[in-house]
C-alpha positions as CSV (number, residue, x, y, z in Angstrom):
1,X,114.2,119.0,78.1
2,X,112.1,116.2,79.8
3,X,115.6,114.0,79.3
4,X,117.8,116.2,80.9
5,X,115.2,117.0,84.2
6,X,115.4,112.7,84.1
7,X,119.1,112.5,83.9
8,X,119.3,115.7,86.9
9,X,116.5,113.0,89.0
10,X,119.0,109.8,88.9
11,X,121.9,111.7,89.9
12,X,119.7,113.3,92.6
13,X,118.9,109.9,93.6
14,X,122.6,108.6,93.2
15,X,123.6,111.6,96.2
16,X,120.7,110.1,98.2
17,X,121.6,107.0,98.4
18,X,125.0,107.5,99.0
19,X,124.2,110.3,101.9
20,X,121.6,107.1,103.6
21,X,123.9,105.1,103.4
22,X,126.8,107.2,104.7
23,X,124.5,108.8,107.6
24,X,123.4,105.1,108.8
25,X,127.0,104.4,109.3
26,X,128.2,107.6,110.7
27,X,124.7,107.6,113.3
28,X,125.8,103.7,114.4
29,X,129.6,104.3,115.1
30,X,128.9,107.3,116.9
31,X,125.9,106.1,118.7
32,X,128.3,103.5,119.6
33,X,131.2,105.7,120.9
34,X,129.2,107.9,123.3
35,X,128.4,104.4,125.0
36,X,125.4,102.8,123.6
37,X,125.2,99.3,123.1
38,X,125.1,98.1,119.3
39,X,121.6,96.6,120.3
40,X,120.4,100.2,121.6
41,X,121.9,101.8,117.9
42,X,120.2,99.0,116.1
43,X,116.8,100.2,117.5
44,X,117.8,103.8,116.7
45,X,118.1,102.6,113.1
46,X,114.9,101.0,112.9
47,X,113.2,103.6,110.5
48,X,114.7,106.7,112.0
49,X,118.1,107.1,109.6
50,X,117.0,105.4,106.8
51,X,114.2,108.2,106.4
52,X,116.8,110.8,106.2
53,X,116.9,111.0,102.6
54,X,112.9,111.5,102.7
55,X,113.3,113.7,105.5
56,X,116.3,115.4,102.8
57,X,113.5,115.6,100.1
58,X,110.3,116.9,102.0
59,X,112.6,119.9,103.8
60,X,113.8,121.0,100.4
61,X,110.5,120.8,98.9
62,X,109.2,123.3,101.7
63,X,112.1,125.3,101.1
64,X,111.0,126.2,97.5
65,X,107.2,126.0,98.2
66,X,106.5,122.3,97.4
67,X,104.6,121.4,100.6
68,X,102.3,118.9,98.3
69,X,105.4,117.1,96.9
70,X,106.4,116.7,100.2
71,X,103.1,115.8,101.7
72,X,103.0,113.1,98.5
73,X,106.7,111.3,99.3
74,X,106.3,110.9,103.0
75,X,102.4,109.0,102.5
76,X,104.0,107.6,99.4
77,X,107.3,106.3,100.7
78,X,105.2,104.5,103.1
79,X,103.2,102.9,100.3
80,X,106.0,102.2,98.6
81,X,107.2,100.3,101.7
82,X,104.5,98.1,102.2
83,X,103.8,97.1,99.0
84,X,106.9,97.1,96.9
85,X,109.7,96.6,99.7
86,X,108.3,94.3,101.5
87,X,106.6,92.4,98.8
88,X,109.7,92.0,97.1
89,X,112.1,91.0,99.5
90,X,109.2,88.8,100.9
91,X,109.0,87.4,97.1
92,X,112.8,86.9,97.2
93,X,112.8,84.5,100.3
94,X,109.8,84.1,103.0
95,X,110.5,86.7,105.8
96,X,110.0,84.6,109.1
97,X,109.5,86.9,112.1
98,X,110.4,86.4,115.4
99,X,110.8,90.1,116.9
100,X,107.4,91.1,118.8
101,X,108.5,94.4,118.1
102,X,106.7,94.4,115.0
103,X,103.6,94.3,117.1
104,X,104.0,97.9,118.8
105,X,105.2,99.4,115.4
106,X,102.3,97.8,113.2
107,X,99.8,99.6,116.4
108,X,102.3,102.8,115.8
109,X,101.6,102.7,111.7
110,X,97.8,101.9,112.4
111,X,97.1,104.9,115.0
112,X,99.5,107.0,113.0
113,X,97.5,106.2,109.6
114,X,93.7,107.0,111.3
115,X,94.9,110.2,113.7
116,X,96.4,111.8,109.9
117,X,92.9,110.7,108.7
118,X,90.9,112.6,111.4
119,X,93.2,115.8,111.7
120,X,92.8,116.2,107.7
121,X,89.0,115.9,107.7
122,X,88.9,119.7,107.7
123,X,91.4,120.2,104.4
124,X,94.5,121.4,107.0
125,X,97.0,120.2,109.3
126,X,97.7,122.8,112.2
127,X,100.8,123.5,114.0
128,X,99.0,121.5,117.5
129,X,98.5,118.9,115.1
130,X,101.6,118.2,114.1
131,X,103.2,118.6,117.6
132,X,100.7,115.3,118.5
133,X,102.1,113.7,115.6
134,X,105.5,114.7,116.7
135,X,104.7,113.5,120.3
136,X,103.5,110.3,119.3
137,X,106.7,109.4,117.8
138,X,108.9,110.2,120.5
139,X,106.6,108.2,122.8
140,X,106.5,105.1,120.1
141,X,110.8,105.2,120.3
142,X,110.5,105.1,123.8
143,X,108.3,102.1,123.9
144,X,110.6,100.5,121.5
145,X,113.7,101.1,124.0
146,X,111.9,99.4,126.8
147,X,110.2,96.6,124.8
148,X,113.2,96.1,123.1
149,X,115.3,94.8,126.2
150,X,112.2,91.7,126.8
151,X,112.9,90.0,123.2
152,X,114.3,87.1,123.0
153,X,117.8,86.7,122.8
154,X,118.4,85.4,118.8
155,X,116.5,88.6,117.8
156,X,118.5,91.1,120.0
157,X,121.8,89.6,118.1
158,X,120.2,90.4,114.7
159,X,119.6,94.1,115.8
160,X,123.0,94.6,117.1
161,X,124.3,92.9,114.1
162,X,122.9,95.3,111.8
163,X,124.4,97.8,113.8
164,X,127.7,97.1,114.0
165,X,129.9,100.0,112.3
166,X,133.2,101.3,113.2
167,X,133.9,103.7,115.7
168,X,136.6,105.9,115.0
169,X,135.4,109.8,115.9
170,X,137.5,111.2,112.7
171,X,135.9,108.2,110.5
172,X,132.2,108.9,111.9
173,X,132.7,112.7,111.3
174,X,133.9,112.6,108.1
175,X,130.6,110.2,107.4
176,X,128.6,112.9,108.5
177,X,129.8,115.2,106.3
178,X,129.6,113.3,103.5
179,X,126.2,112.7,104.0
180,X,125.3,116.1,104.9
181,X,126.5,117.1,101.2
182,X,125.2,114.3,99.3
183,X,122.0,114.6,101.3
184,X,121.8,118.3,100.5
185,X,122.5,117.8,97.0
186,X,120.5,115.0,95.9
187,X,117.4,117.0,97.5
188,X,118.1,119.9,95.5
189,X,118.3,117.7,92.2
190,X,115.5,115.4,93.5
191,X,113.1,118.4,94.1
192,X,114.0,120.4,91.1
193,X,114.2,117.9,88.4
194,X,111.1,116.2,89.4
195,X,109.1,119.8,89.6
196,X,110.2,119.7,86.2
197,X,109.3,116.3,84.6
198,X,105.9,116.8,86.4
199,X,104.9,120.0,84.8
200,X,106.2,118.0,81.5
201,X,103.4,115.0,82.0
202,X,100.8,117.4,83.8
203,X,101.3,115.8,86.9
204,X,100.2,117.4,90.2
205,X,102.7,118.0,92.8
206,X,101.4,115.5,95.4
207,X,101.2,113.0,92.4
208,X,104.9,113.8,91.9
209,X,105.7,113.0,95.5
210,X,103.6,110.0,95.5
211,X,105.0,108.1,92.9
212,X,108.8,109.0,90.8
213,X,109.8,110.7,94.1
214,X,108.5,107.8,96.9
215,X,109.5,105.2,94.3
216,X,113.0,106.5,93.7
217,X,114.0,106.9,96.9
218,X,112.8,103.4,98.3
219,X,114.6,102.0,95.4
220,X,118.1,101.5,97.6
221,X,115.9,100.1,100.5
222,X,114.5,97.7,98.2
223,X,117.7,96.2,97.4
224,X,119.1,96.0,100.9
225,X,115.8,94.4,101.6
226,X,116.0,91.9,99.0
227,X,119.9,91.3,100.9
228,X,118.4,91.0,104.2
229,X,115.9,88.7,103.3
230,X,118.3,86.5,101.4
231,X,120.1,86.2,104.7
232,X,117.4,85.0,106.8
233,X,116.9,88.7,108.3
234,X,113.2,88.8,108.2
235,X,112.9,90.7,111.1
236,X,114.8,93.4,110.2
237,X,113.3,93.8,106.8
238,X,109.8,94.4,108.4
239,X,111.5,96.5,111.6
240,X,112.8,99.0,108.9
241,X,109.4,98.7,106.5
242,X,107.0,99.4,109.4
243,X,110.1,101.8,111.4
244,X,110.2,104.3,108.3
245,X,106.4,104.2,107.8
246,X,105.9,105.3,111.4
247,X,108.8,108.1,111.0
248,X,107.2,109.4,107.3
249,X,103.9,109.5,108.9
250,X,104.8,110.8,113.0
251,X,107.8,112.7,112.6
252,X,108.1,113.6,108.9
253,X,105.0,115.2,108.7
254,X,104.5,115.9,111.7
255,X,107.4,118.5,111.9
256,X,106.7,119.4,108.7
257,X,102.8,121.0,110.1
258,X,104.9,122.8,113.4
259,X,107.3,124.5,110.6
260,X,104.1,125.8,108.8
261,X,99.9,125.0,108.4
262,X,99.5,122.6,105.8
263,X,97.0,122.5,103.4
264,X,95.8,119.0,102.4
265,X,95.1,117.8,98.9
266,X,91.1,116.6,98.8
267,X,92.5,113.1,97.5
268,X,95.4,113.1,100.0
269,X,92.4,112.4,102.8
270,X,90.1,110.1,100.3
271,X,92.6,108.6,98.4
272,X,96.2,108.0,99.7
273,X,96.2,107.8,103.6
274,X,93.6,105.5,102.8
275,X,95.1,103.3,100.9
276,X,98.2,103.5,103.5
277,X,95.6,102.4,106.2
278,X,94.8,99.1,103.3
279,X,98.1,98.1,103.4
280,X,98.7,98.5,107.0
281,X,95.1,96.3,107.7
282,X,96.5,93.6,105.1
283,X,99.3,92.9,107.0
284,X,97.6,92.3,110.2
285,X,96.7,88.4,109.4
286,X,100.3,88.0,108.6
287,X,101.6,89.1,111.7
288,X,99.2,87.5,113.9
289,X,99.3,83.8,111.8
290,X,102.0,82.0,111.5
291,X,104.7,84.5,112.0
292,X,105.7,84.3,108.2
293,X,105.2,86.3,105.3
294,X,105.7,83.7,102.3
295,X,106.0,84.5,98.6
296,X,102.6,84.3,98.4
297,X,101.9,86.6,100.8
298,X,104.5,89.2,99.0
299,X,102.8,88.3,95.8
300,X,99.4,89.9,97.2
301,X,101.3,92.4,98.7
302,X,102.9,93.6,94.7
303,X,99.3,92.9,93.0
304,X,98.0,95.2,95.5
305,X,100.7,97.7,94.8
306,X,100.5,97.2,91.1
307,X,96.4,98.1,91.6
308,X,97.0,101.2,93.6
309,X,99.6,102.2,90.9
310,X,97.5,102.3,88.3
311,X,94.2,103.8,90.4
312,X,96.9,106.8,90.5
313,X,97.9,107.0,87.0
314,X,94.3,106.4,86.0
315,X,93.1,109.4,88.1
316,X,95.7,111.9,86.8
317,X,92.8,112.6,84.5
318,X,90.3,113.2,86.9
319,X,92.2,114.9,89.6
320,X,88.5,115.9,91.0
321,X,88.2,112.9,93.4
């Protein structure tokens, strides 16, 4: 049984990568065709479409009454970011950063992390709550529209390269509703096999989220990471790294709490936004050193990862923290 619910999960995760990657494309051309400039689409991009397949996972998951599963892959996703993205792509070639960009959306990540601290300390997220959330991230994409136009002009190239995609209105279209379907239906697989292997282990919901879910999902960002990094695109490894975070944390669940009151998970407070608020604190010498995150640096980075991984695994057993 537990084989099959796995076999249902990669598939799910097949349609989710394909539907990202579709929906990036689709977003860019069409972005481009109502008259932005590549550079403008490249900062739309910066987090916002490459969460979709989260944002797929955590709307099914309240569809069929899964809000801690959902509540687990947007904190987890953002874990998984941090400490598994980034270290890896940072192991594959040192990530030399140039955009001051990253600045703004390490603040973003930061404020985002302590505000989902404070609103939690009661057990719930209310509907006001999560209309700050979602207010914070509109107001973090408009800083990144105007700060975008001061940096420097090697930078501004690499956004609008990443953005490049073709234009055509029937191609762009057609991306969209490819995306739409394989977005759908990798959520539905996603959510329903991995509500099935969990009850298999005797895993929580949120645990679910937090780690097969967040990990599987992140696994095609890894690899285009690991690319990007191999190129010399440092920058745009860490805009999309810290750009998703701030999405999962502002937007994700933040429009997740106006759809309905959320009830938090006693560990989701102690335990996981913590940790998030680690990572984010880890990275804070790196950005303000040399502008580099070496292999060593990614090294910590997976260690750290690895440690958190198996504080998880450890505490399925004592689920009373």
């Amino acid at each position: 049984m537990i084989a099959i619910a796995i076999a249902w999960f990669l598939l799910g995760l097949l349609l989710l990568a394909l539907g990202g990657d579709s929906i990036v494309k689709a977003v860019s051309g069409l972005a481009q065709r109502l008259g932005a400039s590549p550079f403008t689409a490249g900062l739309l991009l910066l987090g916002v479409t490459t969460s979709l397949p989260e944002l797929a996972v955590n709307a099914r998951a309240l569809a069929v009454g899964q809000p801690e599963l959902a509540l687990g892959n947007a904190v987890g996703s953002s874990i998984v970011n941090l400490g598994l993205t980034l270290a890896l792509a940072a192991v594959a070639a040192p990530l030399l950063l140039r955009a001051r960009l990253q600045t703004l959306l390490w603040w973003s990540l930061l404020a985002a992390a302590v505000l989902l601290i404070l609103f939690g300390l009661d057990g719930r997220l209310a509907r006001w709550e999560g209309g700050v959330l979602v207010a914070g991230f509109i107001v973090v994409q408009v800083l990144l529209l105007r700060r975008g136009r001061n940096e420097r002009t090697d930078v501004q190239a690499a956004i609008a390269e990443s953005a490049l995609s073709r234009t055509s209105l029937p191609l762009n279209v057609l991306r969209l509703l490819i995306a739409a379907l394989a977005l759908y239906w990798g959520a539905r697989l996603v959510v329903g096999a991995a509500a099935d292997v969990g009850a298999a282990l005797g895993w929580t919901p949120l645990l679910v989220g937090l780690l097969p879910v967040a990990i599987g999902t992140a696994l095609p960002e890894v690899a285009s990471a690991i690319a990007a990094a191999r190129r010399g695109h440092g920058d745009m490894v860490m805009g999309h790294v810290l750009g998703s975070s701030v999405v999962n944390l502002l937007l994700v669940i933040g429009a997740m709490a106006m759809l309905q009151p959320l009830a938090l998970p006693a560990s989701f407070v102690r335990l996981e936004l913590p940790a998030l608020l680690a990572f984010a604190l880890v990275l804070y010498p790196m950005l303000r050193g040399d502008l580099k995150i070496s292999r060593g640096e990614g090294v910590i980075l997976l260690v750290a990862f690895g440690g958190w991984l198996a504080l998880e695994l450890l505490l399925v057993t004592a689920p009373a923290l």
